[in-house]
PDB file of N, CA, C and O in Angstrom:
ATOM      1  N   UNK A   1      99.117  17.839  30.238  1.00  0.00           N
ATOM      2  CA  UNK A   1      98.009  17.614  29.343  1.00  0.00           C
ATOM      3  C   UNK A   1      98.245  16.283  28.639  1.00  0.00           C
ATOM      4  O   UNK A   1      99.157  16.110  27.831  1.00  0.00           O
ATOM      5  N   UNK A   2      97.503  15.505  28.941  1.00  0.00           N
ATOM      6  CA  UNK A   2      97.427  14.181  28.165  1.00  0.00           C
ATOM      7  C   UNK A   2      96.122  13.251  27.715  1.00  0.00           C
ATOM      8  O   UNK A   2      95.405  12.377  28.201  1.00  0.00           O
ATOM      9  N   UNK A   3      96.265  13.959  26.541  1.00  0.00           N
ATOM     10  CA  UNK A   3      94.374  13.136  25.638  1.00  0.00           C
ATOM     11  C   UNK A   3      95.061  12.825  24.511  1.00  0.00           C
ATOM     12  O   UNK A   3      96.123  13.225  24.034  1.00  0.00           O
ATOM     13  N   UNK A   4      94.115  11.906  24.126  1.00  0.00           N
ATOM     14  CA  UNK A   4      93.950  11.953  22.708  1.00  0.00           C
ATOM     15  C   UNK A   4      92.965  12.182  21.749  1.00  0.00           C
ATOM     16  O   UNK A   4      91.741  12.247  21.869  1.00  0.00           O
ATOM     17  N   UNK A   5      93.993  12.342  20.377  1.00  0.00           N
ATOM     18  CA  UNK A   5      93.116  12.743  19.315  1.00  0.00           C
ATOM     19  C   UNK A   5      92.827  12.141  18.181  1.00  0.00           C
ATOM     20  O   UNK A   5      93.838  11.689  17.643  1.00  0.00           O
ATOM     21  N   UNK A   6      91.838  11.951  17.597  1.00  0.00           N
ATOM     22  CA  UNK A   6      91.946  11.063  16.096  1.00  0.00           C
ATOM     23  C   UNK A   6      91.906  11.755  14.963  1.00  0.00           C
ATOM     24  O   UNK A   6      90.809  12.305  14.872  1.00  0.00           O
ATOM     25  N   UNK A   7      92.586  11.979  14.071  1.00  0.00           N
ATOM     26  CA  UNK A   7      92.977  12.494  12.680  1.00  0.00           C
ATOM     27  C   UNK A   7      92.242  11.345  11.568  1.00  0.00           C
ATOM     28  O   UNK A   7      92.268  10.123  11.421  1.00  0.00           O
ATOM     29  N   UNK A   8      91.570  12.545  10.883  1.00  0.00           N
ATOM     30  CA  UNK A   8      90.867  11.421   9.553  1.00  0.00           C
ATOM     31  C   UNK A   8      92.194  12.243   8.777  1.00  0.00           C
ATOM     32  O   UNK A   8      92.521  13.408   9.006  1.00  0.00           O
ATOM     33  N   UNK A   9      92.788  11.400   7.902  1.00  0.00           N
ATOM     34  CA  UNK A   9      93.758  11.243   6.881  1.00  0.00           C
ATOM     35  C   UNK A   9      92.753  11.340   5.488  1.00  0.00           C
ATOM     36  O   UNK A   9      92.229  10.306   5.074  1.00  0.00           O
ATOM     37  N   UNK A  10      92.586  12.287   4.986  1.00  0.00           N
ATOM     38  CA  UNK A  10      91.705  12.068   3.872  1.00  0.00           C
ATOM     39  C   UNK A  10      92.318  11.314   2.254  1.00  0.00           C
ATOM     40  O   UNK A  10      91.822  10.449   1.532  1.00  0.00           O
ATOM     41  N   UNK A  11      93.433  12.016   2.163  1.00  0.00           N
ATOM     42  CA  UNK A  11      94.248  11.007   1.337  1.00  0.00           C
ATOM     43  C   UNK A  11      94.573  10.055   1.704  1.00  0.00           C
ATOM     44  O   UNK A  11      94.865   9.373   0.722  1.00  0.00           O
ATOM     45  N   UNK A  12      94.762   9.385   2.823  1.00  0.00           N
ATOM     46  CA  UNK A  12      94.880   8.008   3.120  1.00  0.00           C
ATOM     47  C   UNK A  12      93.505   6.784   3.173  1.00  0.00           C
ATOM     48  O   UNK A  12      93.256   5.608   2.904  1.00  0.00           O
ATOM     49  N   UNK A  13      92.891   8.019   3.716  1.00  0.00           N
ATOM     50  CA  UNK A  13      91.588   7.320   4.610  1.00  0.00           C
ATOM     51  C   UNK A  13      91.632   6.925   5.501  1.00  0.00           C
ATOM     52  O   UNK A  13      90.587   6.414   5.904  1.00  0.00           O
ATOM     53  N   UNK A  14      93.004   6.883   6.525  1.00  0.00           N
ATOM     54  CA  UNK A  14      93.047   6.286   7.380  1.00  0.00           C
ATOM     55  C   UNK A  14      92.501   7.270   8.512  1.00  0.00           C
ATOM     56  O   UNK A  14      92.184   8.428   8.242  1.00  0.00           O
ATOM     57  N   UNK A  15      92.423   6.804   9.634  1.00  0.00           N
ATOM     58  CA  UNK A  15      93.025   7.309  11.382  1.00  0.00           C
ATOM     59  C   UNK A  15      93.476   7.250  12.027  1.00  0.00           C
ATOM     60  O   UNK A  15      93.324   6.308  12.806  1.00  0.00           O
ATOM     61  N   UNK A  16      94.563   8.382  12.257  1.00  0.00           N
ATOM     62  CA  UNK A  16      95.314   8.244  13.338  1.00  0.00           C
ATOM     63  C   UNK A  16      95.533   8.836  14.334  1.00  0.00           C
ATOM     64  O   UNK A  16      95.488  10.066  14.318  1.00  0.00           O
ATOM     65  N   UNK A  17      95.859   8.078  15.593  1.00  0.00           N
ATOM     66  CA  UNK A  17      95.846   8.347  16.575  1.00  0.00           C
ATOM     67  C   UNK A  17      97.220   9.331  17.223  1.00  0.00           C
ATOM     68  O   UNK A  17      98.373   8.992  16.957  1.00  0.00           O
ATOM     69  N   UNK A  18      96.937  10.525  18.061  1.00  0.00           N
ATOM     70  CA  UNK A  18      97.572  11.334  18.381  1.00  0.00           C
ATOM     71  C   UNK A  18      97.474  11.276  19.778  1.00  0.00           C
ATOM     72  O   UNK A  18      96.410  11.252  20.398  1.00  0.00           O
ATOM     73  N   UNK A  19      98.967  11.245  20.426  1.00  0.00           N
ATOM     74  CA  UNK A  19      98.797  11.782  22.129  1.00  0.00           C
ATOM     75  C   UNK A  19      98.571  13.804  21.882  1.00  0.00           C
ATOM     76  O   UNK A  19      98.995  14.362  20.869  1.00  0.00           O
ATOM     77  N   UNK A  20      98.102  14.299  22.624  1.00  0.00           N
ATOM     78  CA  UNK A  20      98.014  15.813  22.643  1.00  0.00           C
ATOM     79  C   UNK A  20      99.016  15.963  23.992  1.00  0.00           C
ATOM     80  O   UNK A  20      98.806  15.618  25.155  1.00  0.00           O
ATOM     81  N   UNK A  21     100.336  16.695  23.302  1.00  0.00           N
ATOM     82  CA  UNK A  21     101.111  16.961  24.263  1.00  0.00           C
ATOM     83  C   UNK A  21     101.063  18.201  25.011  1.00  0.00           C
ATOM     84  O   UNK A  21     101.020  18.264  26.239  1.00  0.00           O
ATOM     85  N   UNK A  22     101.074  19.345  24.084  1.00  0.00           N
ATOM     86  CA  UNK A  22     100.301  20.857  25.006  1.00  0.00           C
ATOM     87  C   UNK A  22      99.262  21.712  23.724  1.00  0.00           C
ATOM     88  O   UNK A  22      99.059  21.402  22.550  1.00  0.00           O
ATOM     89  N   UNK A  23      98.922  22.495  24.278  1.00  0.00           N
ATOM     90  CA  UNK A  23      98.165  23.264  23.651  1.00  0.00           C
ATOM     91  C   UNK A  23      98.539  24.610  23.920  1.00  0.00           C
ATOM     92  O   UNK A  23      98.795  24.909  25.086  1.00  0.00           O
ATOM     93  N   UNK A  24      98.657  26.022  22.444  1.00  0.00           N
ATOM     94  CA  UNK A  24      98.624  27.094  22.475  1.00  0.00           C
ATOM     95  C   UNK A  24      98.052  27.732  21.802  1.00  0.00           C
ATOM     96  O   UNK A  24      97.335  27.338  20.882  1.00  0.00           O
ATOM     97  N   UNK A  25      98.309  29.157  22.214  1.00  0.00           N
ATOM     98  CA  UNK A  25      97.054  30.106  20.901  1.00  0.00           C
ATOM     99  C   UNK A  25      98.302  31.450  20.659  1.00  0.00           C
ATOM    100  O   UNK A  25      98.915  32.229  21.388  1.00  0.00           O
ATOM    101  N   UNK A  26      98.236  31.223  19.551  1.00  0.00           N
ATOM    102  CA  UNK A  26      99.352  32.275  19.141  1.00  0.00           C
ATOM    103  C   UNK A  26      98.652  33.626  18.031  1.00  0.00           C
ATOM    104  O   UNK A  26      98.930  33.258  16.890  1.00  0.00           O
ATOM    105  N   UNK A  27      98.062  34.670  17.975  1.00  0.00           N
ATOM    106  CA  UNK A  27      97.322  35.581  16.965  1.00  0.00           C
ATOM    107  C   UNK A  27      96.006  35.137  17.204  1.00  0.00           C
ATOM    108  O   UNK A  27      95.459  35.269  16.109  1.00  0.00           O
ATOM    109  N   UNK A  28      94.934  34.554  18.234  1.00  0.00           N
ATOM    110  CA  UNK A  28      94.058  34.155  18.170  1.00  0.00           C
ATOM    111  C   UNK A  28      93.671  32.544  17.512  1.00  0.00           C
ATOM    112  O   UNK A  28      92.569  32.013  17.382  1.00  0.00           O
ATOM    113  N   UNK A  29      94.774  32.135  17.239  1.00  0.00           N
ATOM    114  CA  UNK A  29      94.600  30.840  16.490  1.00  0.00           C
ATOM    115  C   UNK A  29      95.307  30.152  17.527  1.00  0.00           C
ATOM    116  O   UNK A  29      96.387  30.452  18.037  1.00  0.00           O
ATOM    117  N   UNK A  30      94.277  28.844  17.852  1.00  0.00           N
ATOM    118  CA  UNK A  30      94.596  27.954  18.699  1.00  0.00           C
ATOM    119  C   UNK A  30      95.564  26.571  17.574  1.00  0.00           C
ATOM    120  O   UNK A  30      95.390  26.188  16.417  1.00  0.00           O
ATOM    121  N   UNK A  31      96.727  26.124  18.844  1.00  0.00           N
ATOM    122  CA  UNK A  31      97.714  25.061  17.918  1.00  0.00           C
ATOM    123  C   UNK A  31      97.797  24.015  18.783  1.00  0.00           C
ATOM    124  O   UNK A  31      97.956  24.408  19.938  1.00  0.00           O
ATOM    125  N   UNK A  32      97.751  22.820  18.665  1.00  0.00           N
ATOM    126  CA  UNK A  32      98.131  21.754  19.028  1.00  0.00           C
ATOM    127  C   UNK A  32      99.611  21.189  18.893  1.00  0.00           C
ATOM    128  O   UNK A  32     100.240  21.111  17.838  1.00  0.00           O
ATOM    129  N   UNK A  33      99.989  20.862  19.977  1.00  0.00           N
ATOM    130  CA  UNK A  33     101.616  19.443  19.414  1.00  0.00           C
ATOM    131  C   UNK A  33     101.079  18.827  19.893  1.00  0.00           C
ATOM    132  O   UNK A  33     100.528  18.901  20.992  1.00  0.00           O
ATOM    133  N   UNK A  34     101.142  17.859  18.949  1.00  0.00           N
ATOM    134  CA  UNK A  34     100.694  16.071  18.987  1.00  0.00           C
ATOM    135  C   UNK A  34     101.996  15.177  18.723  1.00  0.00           C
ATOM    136  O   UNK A  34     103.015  15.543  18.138  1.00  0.00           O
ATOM    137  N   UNK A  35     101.784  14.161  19.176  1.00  0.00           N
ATOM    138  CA  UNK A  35     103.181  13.278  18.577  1.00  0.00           C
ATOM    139  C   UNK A  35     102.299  11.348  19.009  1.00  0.00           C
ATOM    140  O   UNK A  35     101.621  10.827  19.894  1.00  0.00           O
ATOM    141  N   UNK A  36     102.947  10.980  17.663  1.00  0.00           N
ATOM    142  CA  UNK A  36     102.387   9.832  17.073  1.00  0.00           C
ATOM    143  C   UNK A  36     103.322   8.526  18.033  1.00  0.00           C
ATOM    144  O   UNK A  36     104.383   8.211  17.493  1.00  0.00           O
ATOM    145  N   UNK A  37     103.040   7.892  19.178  1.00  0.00           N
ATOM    146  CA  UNK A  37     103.625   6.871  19.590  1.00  0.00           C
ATOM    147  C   UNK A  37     103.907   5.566  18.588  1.00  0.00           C
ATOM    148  O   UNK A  37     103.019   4.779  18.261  1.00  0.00           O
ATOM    149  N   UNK A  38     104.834   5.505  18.301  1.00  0.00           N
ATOM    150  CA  UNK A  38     104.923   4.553  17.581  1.00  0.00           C
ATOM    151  C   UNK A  38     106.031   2.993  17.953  1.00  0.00           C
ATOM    152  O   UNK A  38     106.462   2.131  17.188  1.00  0.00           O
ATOM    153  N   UNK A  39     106.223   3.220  19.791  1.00  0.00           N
ATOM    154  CA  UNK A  39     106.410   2.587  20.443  1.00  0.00           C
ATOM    155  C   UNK A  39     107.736   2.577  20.085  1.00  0.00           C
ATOM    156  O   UNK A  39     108.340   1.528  19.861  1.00  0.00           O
ATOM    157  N   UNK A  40     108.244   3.694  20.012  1.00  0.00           N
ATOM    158  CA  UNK A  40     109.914   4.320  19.387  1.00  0.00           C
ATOM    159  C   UNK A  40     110.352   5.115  20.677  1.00  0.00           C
ATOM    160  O   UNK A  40     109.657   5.702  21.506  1.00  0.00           O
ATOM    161  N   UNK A  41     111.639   4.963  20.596  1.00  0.00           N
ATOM    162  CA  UNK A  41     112.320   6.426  21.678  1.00  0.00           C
ATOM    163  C   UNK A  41     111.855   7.386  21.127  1.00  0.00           C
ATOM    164  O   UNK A  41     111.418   8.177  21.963  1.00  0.00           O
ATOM    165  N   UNK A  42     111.720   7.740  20.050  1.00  0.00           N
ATOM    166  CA  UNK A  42     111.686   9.359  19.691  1.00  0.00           C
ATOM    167  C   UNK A  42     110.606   9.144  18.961  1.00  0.00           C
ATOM    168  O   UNK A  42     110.840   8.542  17.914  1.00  0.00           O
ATOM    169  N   UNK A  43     109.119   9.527  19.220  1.00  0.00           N
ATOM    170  CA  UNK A  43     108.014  10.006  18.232  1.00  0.00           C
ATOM    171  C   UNK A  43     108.161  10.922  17.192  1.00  0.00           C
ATOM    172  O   UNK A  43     109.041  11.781  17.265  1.00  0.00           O
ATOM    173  N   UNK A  44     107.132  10.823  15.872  1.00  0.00           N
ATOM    174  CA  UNK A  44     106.885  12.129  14.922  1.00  0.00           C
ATOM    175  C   UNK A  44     106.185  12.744  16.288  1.00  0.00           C
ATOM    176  O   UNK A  44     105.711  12.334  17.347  1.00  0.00           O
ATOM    177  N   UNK A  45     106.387  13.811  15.689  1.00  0.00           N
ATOM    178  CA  UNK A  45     105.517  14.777  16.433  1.00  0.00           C
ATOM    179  C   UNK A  45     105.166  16.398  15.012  1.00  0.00           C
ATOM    180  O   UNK A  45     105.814  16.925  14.109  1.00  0.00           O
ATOM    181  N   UNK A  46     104.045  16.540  15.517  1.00  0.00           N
ATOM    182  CA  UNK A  46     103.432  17.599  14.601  1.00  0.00           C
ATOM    183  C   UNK A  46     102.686  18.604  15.305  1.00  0.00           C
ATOM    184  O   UNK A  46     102.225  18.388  16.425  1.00  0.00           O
ATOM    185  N   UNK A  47     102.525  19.884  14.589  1.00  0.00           N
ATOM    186  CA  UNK A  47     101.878  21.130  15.231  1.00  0.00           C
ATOM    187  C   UNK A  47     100.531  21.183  14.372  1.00  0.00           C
ATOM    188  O   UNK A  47     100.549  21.182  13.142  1.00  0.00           O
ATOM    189  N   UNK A  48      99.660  21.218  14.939  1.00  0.00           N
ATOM    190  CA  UNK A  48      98.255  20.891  14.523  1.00  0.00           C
ATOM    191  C   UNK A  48      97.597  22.551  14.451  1.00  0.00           C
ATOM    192  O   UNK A  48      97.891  23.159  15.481  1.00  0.00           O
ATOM    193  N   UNK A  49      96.809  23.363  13.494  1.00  0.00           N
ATOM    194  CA  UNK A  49      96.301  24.199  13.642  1.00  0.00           C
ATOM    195  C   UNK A  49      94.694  24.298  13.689  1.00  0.00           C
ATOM    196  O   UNK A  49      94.150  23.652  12.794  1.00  0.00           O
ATOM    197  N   UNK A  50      94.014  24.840  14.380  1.00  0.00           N
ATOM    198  CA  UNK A  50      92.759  24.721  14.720  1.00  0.00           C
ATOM    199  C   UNK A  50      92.201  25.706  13.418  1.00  0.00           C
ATOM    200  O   UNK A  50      92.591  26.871  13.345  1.00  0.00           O
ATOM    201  N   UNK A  51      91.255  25.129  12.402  1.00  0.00           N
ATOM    202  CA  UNK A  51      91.094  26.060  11.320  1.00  0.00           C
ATOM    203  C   UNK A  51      89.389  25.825  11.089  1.00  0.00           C
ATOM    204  O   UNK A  51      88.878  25.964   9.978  1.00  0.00           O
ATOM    205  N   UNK A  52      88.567  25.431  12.371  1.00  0.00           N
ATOM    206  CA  UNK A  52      87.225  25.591  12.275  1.00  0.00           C
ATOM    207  C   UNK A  52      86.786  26.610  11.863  1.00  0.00           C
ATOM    208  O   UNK A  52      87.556  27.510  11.527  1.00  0.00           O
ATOM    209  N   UNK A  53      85.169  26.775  11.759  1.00  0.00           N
ATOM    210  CA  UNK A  53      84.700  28.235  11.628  1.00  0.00           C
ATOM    211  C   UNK A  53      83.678  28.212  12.829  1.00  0.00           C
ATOM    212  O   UNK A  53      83.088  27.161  13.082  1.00  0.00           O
ATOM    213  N   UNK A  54      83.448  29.395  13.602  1.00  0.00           N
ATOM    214  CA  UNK A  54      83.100  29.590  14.826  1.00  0.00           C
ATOM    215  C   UNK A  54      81.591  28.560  14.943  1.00  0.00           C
ATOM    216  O   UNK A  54      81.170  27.934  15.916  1.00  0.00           O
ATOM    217  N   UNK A  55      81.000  28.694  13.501  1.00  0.00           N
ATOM    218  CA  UNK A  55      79.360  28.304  13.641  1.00  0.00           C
ATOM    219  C   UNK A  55      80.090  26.709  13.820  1.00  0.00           C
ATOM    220  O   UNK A  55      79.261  26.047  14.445  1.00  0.00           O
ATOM    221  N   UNK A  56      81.026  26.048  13.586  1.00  0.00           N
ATOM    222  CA  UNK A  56      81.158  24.323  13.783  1.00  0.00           C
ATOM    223  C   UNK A  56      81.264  23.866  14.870  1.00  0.00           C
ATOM    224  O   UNK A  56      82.038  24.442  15.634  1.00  0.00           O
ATOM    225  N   UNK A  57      80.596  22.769  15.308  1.00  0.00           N
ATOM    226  CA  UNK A  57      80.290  21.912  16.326  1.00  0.00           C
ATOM    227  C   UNK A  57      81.668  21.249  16.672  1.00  0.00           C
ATOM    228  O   UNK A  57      81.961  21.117  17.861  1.00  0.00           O
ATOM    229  N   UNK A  58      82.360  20.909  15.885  1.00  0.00           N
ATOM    230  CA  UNK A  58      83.729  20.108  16.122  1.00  0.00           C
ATOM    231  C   UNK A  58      84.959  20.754  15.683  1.00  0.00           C
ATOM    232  O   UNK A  58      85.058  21.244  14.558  1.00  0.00           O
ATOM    233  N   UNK A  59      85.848  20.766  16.497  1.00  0.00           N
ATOM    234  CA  UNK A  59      87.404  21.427  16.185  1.00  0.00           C
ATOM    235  C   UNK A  59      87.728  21.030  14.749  1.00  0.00           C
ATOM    236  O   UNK A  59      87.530  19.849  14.464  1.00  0.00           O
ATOM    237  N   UNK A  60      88.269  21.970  13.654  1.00  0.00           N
ATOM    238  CA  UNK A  60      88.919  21.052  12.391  1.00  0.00           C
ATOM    239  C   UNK A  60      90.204  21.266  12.801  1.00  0.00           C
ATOM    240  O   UNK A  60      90.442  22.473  12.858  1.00  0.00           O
ATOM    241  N   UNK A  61      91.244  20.484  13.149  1.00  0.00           N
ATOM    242  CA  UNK A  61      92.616  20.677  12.336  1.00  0.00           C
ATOM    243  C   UNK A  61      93.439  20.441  11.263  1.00  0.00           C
ATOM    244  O   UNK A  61      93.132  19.566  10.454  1.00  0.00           O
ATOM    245  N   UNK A  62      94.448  21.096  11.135  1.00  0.00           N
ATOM    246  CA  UNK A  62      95.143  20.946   9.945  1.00  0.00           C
ATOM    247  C   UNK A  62      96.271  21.040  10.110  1.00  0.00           C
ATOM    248  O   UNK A  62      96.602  21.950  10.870  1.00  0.00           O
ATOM    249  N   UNK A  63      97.409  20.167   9.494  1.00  0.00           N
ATOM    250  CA  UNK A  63      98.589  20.103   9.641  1.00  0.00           C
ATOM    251  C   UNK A  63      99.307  21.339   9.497  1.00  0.00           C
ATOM    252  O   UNK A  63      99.047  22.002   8.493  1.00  0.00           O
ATOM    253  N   UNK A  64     100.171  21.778  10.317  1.00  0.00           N
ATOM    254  CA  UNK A  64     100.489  23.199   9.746  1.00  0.00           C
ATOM    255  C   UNK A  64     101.708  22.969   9.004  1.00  0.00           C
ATOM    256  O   UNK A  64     102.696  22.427   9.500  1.00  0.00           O
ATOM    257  N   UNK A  65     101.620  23.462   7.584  1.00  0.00           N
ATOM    258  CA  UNK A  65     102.966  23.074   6.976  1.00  0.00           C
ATOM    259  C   UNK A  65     103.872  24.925   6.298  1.00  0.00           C
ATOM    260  O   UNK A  65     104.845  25.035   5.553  1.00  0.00           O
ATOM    261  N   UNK A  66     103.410  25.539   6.658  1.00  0.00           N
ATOM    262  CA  UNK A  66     104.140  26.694   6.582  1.00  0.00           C
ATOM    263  C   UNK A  66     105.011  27.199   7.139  1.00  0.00           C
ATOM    264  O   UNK A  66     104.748  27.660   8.250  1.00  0.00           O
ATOM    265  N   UNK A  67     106.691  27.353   6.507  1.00  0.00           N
ATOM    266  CA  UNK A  67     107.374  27.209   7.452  1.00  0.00           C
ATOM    267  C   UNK A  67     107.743  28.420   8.420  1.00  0.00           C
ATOM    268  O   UNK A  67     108.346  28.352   9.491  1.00  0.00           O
ATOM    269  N   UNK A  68     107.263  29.474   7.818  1.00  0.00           N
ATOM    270  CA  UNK A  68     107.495  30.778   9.065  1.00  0.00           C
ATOM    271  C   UNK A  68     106.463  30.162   9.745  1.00  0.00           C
ATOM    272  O   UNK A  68     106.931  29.292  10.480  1.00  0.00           O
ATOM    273  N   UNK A  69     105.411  30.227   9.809  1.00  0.00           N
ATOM    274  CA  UNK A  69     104.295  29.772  11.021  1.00  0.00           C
ATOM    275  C   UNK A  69     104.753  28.595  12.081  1.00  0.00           C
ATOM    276  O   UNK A  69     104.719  28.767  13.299  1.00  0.00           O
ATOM    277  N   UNK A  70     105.211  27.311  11.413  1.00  0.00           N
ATOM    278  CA  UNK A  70     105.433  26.526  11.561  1.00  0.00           C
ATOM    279  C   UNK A  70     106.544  26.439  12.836  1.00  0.00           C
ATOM    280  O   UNK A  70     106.532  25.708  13.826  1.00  0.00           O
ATOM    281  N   UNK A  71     107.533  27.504  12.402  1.00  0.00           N
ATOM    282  CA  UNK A  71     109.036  27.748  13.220  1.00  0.00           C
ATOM    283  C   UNK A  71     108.347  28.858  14.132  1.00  0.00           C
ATOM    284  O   UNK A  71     108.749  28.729  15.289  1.00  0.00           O
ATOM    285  N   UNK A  72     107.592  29.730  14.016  1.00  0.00           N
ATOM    286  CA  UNK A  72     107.124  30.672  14.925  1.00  0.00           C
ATOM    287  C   UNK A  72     106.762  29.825  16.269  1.00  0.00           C
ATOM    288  O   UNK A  72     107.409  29.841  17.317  1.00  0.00           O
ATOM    289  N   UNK A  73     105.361  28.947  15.947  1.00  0.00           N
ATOM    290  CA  UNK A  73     104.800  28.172  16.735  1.00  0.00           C
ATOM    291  C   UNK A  73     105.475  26.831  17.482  1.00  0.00           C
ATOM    292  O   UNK A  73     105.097  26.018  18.326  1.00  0.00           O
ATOM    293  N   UNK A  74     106.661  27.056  16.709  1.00  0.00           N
ATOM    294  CA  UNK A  74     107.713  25.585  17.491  1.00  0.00           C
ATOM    295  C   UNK A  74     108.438  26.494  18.419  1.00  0.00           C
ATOM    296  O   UNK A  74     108.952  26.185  19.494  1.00  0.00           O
ATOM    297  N   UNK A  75     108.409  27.517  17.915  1.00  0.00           N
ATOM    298  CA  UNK A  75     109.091  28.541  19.146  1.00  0.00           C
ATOM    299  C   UNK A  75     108.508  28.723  20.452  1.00  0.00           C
ATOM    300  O   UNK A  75     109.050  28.649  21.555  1.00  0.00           O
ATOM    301  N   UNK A  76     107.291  28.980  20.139  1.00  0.00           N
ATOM    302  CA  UNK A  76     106.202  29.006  21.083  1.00  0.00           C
ATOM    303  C   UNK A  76     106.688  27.763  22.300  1.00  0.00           C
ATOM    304  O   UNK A  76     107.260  27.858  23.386  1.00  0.00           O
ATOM    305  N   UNK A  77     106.080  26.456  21.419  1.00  0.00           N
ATOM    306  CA  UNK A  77     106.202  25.313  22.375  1.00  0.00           C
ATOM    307  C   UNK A  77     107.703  24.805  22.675  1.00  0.00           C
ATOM    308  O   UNK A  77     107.715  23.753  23.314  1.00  0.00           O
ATOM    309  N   UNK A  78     108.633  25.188  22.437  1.00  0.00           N
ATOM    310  CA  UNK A  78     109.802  24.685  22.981  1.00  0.00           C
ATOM    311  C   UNK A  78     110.120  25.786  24.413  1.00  0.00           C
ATOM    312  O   UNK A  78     110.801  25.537  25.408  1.00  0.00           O
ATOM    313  N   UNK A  79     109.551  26.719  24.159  1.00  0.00           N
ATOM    314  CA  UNK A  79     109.733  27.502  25.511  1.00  0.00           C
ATOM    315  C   UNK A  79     108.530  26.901  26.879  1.00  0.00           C
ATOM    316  O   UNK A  79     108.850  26.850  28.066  1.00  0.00           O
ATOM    317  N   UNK A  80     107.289  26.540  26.380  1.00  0.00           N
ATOM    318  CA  UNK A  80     105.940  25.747  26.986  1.00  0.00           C
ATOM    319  C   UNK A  80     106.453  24.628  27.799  1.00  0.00           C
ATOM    320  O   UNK A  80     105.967  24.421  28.912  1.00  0.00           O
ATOM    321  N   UNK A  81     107.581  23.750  27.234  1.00  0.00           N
ATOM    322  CA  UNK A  81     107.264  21.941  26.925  1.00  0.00           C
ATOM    323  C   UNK A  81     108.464  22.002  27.520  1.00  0.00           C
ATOM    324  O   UNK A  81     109.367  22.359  26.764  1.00  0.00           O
ATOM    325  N   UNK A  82     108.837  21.720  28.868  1.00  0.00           N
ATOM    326  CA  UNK A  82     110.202  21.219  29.265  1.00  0.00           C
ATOM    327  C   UNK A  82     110.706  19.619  29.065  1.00  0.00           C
ATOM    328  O   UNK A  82     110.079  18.683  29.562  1.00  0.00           O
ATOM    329  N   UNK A  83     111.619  19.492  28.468  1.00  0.00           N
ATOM    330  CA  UNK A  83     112.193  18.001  28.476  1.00  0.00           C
ATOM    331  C   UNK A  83     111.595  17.584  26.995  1.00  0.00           C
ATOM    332  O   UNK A  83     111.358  16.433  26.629  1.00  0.00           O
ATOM    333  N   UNK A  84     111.436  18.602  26.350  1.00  0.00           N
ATOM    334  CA  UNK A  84     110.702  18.083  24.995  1.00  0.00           C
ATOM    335  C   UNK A  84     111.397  18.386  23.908  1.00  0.00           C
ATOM    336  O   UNK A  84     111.248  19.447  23.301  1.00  0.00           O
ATOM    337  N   UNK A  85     112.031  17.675  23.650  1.00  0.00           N
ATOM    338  CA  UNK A  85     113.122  18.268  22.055  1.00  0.00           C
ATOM    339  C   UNK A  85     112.227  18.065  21.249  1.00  0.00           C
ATOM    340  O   UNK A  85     111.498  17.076  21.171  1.00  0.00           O
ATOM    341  N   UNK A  86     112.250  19.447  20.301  1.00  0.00           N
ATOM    342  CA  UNK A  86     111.734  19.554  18.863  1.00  0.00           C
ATOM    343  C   UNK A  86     112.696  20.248  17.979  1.00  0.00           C
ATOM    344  O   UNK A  86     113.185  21.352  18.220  1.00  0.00           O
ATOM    345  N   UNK A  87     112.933  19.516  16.933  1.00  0.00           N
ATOM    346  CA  UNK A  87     113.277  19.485  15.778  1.00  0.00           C
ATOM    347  C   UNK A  87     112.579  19.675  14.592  1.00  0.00           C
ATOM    348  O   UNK A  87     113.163  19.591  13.512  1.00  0.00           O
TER     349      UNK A  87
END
């Protein structure tokens, strides 16, 4: 899987750009890992949670910063993602 995604930063204002490395759905909630090229050996990389409401036209995500969820769903994708260290 390889797209990308653009993040509005609302406290920043900025956008940024995300490679989409895989995609899962863990409890009915769909998650993204994304990771930010920053023309580094080792990218950030982040778990994105899909937190639309069914009637919306466009995916919302949101950073997932909870850390049982957070470690649940890194669990998820480290078993998904071969050759992919997450930390």
């Amino acid at each position: 899987m390889s797209s990308r995604l653009t993040f509005f930063d609302s406290e920043s204002g900025e956008n940024i750009e995300f490679d989409v490395v895989e995609q899962t759905r863990v409890n009915n909630v769909d998650y993204l890992l994304v990771a930010v090229d920053e023309g580094e050996e080792e990218s950030e990389a982040y778990i994105l949670k899909d937190v639309s409401l069914p009637t919306d036209e466009d995916a919302c995500y949101e950073i997932v910063e909870d850390k049982d969820e957070l470690n649940a769903v890194m669990g998820v994708f480290k078993e998904i993602v071969e050759g992919f260290d997450i930390e």
